[in-house]
Every structure is written in C-alpha cells, then in structure tokens.
C-alpha positions as CSV (number, residue, x, y, z in Angstrom):
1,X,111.9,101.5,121.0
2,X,108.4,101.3,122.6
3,X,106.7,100.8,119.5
4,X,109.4,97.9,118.3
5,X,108.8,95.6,121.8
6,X,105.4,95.5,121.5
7,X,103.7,99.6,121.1
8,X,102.6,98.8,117.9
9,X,100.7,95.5,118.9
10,X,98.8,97.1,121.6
11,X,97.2,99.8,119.7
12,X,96.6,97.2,116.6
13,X,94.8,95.3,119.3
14,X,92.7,98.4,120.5
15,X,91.9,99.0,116.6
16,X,90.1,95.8,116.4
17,X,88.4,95.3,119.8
18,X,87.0,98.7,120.3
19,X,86.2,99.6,116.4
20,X,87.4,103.6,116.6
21,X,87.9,104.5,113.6
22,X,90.5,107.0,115.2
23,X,92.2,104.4,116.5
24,X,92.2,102.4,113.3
25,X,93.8,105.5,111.6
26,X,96.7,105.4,113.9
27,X,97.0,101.7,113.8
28,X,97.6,102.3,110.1
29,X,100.3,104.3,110.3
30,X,102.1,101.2,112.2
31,X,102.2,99.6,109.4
32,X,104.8,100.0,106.3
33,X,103.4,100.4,102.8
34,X,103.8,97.6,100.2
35,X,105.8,100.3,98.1
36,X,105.0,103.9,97.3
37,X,104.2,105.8,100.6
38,X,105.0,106.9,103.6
39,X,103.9,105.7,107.1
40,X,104.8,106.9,111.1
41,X,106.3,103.2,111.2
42,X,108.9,104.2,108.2
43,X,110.6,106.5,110.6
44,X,111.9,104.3,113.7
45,X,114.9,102.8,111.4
46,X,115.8,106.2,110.4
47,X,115.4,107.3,113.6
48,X,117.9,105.1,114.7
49,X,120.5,105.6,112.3
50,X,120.1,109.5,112.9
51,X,120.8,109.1,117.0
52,X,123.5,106.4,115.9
53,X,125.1,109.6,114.4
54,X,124.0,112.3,116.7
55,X,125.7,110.5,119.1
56,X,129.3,110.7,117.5
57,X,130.4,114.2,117.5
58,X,130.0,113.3,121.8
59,X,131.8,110.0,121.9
60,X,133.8,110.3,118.9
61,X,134.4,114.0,118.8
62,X,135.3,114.3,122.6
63,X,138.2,111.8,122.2
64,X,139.3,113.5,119.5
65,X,139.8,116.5,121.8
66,X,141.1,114.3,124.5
67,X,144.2,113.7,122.2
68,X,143.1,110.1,120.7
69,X,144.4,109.6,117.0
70,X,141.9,109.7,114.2
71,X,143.7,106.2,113.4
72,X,142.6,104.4,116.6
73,X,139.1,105.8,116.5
74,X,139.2,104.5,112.8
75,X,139.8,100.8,114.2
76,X,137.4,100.9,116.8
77,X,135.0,102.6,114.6
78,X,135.6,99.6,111.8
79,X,135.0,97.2,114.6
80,X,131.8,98.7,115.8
81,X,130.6,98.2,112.5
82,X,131.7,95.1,112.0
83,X,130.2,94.0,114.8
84,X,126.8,95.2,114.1
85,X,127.0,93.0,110.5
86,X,127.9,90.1,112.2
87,X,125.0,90.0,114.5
88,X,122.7,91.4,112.2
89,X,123.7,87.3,110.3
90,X,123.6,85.6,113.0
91,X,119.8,87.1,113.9
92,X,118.5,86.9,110.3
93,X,120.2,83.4,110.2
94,X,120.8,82.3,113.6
95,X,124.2,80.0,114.8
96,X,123.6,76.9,112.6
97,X,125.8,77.0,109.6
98,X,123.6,77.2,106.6
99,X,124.2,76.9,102.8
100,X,125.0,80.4,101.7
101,X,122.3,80.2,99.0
102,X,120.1,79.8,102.1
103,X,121.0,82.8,104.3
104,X,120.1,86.5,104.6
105,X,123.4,88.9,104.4
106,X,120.9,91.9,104.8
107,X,119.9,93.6,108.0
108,X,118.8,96.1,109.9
109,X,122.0,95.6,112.3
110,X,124.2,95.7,109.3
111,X,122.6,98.4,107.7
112,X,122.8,100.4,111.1
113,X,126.7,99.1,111.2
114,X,127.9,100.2,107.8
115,X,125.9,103.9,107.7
116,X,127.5,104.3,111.3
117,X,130.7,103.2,110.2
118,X,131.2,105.2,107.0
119,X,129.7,108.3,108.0
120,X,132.4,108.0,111.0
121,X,135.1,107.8,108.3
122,X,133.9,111.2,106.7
123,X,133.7,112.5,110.3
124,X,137.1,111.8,111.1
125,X,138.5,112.9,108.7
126,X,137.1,116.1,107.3
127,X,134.6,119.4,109.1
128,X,130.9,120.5,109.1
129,X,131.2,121.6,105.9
130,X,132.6,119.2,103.7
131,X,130.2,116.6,105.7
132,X,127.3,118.5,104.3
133,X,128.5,118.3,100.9
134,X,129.3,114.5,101.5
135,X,125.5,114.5,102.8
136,X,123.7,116.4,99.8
137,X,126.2,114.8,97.3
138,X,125.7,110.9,98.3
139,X,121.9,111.5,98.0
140,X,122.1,113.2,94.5
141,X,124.0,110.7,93.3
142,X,122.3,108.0,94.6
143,X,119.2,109.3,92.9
144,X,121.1,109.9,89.9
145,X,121.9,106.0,90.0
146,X,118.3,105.2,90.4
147,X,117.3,108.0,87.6
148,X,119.8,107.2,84.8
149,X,120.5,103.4,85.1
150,X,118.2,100.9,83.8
151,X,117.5,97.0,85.0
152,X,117.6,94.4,82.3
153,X,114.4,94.5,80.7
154,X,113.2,98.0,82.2
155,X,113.5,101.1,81.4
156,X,115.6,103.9,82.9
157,X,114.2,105.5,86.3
158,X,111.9,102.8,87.2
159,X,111.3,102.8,90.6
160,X,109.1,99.8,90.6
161,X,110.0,97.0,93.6
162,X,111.1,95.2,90.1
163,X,112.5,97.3,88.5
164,X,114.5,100.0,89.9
165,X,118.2,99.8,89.8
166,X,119.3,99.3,93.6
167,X,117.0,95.6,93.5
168,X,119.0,95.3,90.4
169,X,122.0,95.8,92.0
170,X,121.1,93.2,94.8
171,X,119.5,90.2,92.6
172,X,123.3,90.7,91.0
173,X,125.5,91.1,93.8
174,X,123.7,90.4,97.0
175,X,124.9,86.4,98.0
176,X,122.2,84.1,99.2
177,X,118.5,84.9,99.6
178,X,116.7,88.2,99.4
179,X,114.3,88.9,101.9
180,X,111.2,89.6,99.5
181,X,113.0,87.7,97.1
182,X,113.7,90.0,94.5
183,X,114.3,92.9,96.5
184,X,115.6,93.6,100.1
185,X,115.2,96.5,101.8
186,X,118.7,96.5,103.6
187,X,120.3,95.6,99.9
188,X,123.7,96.7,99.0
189,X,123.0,100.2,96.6
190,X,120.0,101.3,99.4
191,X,122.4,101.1,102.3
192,X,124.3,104.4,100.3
193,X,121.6,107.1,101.2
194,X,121.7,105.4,105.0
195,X,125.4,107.1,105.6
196,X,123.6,110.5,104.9
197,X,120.9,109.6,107.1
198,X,123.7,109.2,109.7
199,X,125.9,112.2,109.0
200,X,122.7,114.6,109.3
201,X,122.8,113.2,112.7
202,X,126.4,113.7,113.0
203,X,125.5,117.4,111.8
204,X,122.6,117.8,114.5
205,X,125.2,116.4,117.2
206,X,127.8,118.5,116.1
207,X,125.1,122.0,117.0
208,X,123.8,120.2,120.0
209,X,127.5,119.6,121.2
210,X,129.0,123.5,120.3
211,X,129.5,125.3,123.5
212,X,129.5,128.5,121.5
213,X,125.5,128.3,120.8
214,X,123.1,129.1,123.5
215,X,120.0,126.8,123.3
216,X,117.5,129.3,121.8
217,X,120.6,129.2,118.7
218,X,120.8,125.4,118.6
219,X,116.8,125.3,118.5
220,X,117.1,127.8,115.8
221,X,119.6,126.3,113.7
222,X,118.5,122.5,114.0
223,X,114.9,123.7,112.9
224,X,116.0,125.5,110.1
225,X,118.1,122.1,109.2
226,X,115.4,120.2,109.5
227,X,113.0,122.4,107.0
228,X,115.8,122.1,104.4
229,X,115.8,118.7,104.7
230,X,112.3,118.2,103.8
C-alpha cells in the first residue's frame, strides 16, 4: 500500500535529485515493463489478490464452522464481488453517465472482485485438494488458450500485446474502450489466471489457519509451496 499512495514517487524523486545510480536501479523496478518482463512494481496487484484470498479460509472458513450455510456465504460472497465491479466503473469512469463506447468496464477493483469471488465458489464448495487441482488446472488451460488459439491475422501462440489471444478476446467481447486500446490488462480471458492467484492464497490461509501445524510446520510447508510455484 505504501508504494501505491505515494512510495514509489518518493524514491523516483531521490533517483533524479541525488543521481545514485543505486537508487536509480530501484526506481526502476517501480516501474512496469512495456511488455515482456518482470518488475518489483508487477507484484503489488498480485499481492493483493493473494491476501484477498489468504484471508478467506479465516472469514469464510470460520463461518462455515460456526454453522452458516455454504448458500448464504455464496450470496454475500457474489455481492462482495459485485460490489468491487461496480466501483471499479464508477472510478475508471466516474458518476456521469457516459456513452458505453466511451467507458472502461476493466479494473483493478473488478479484477480483484471477480478472482475473489470465484475462487470463493471453489472454496465453498470443494477441499485443499481439489482447490489445487482447480489452481494448476485453470493456469494450464489458460496457457493452453494463449498456446493453441490464434488472433485473426496472427499466428498461433503469439504473445505479442497484438497479437495474443486474451487481447483478442477483449477487442471482441470487451464493451466500450480498452485501456491501451487494443489491449487491457484487466481484460476478460486475463482475469482467468487471477482466480488461481487467489485460491493459492486461499491455500496459504488454509496452512496458516490449521491448528494441527506448529509454526516451524506452516513455515515449512508454505516455503516449500512457494518454490513450486516458481
């Protein structure tokens, strides 16, 4: 959060008055790459989905186990959601009504809302280990969308900003205006590998959570998760 309000500007400013080349290094990595890459600054979104679902198995889960029905946490989970699209609109678009060719659908609220939202679904309704299934098997195929499925007038597995097959998917679907026009980064296909973001948080809070781990066990076992994961 630091680095959203204001982190980032104050060592981008530091960068340029002093001249430290370390400090320019680190100032780099507060920025996102045009395309192909990978920067400090591409992990806050993540970061955020990943508490969003580390925090479930403790709200979520412990009503479960209070005796609330998977039905009622299903409505207030949609609303949650739901919720988080809307005012991810109104702050791309603000409260003036707008031609719909002229507003932004996607966000990083509504991005946040729907990953939350459906990785609650599979939490609700199934255990630890069909969610890692659901985790390993939504980013396979969504890579085996990207890999085997072709954009008019490109080839198969392009990955270009252009040409890959989730812009695609966007320019096609996707109502009004794209934020880089034809491509936006909280499109409709990209927001698919988001859920597993969120359910390997759901997994981390479900170690974190289990009273029959000691601490040196859940150190041990969220470490190991996270190696795999690279």
């Amino acid at each position: 959060m630091f680095w959203i309000i204001g982190g980032e500007d104050i060592f981008h400013t530091l960068a340029k008055t002093t001249g430290s080349s370390l400090l320019e290094k680190f100032a780099h990595q507060l920025t996102h790459p045009a395309w192909n890459g990978f920067r400090m600054y591409d992990l806050i979104f993540p970061l955020f989905l990943f508490l969003a679902g580390v925090s479930t198995p403790y709200s979520i889960g412990k009503k479960l186990q209070a005796g609330a029905s998977r039905e009622q946490l299903l409505i207030k989970v949609v609303k949650r959601g739901l919720i988080l699209v809307l005012l991810g609109i109104i702050a791309n678009n603000g409260l003036e009504l707008k031609p719909i060719a002229e507003m932004r659908f996607g966000s990083v609220l509504g991005r946040i809302g729907l990953a939350y939202m459906f990785a609650n679904f599979i939490y609700l309704y199934t255990g630890w280990r069909a969610q890692v299934m659901w985790f390993a098997g939504i980013l396979i195929g969504y890579w085996l969308l990207l890999k085997f499925n072709a954009a008019p007038g490109f080839a198969a597995g392009d990955l270009t900003r252009e040409g890959n097959f989730a812009s695609y998917v966007d320019r096609l679907l996707l109502p009004g205006k794209l934020y880089e026009g034809i491509h936006d980064p909280e499109g409709i296909l990209s927001t698919v590998p988001a859920i597993s973001t969120a359910l390997l948080g759901i997994l981390a809070g479900t170690v974190l959570r289990a009273g029959k781990f000691s601490e040196s066990k859940k150190a041990g076992y969220l470490a190991i998760g996270g190696v795999i994961s690279l």
